[in-house]
N, C-alpha and C positions, 0 to 999 in steps of 0.2 A: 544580444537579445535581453529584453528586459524583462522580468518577472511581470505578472499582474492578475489580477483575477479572471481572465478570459486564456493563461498559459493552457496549452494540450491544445491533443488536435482529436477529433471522430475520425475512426478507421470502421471499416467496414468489417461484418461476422468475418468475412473470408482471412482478412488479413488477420484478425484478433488469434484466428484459429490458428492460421500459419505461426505466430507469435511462438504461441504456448506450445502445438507439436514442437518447435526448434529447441524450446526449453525443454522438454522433455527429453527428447534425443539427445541435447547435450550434456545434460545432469539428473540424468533417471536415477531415480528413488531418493529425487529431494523433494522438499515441499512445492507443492503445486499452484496452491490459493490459501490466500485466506483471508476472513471474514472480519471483520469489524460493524457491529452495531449505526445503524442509523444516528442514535444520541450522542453516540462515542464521537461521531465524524461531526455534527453538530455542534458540539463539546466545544472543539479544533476551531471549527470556523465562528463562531460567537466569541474569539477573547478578542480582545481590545485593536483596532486596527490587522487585522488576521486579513491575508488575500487570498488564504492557499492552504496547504499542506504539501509538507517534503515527506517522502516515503523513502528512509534509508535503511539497505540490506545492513541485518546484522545475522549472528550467530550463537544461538543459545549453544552454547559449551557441555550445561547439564547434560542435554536431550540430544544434542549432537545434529541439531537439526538448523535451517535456515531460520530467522523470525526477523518480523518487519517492525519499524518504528516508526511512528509517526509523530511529526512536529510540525505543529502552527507557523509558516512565515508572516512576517508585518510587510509594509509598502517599501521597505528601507533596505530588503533581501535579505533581512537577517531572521534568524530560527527564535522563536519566541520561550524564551528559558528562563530559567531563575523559577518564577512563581505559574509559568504557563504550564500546559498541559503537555504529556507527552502519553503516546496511549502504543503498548506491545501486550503481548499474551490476547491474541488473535488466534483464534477456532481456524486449525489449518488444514489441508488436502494433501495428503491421506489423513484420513480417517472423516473429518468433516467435509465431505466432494458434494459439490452439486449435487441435487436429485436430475436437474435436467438444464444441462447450458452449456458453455465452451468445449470444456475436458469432457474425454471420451473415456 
């Protein structure tokens, strides 16, 4: 499969929910969500040839908690680095939760 600007699929509330209870069930009391600004993701998809964003699991060590990274790919499937943007330190669940949507 090839990357492009149309990658993912739409799932349905029903499934989205199954998702995240299975997350939960299988790694209770890690991070749940988190949030990333409109601009931030805008940021991402405005550099140069950009079709996407890769979203890769890391591990802040400090805080001892799950954190997400995100990186700009080009049409070529490579991560756009050196001078590109890469954006972490995401508002995350627990403590920033939904007031009302997936998580219960």
């Amino acid at each position: 499969m090839k990357l492009d600007v149309n990658t993912g699929s739409i799932i349905t509330q029903e499934e989205a929910k199954a998702l995240i209870t299975a997350f939960k069930t299988k790694f209770s009391g890690e991070v749940t969500s988190s949030f990333i600004g409109a601009n931030n993701v805008k940021n991402i998809l405005d550099q140069e040839n950009c079709i996407g964003v890769r979203i890769h699991n890391g591990y802040d060590a400090v805080n001892e908690k799950i954190s997400l990274v995100l990186v700009g790919v080009d049409a070529d499937e490579k991560e756009i680095l050196g001078t590109g943007l890469i954006y972490d330190k995401m508002l995350q669940c627990p403590t920033f939760c939904p007031k009302d949507g997936l998580t219960f």
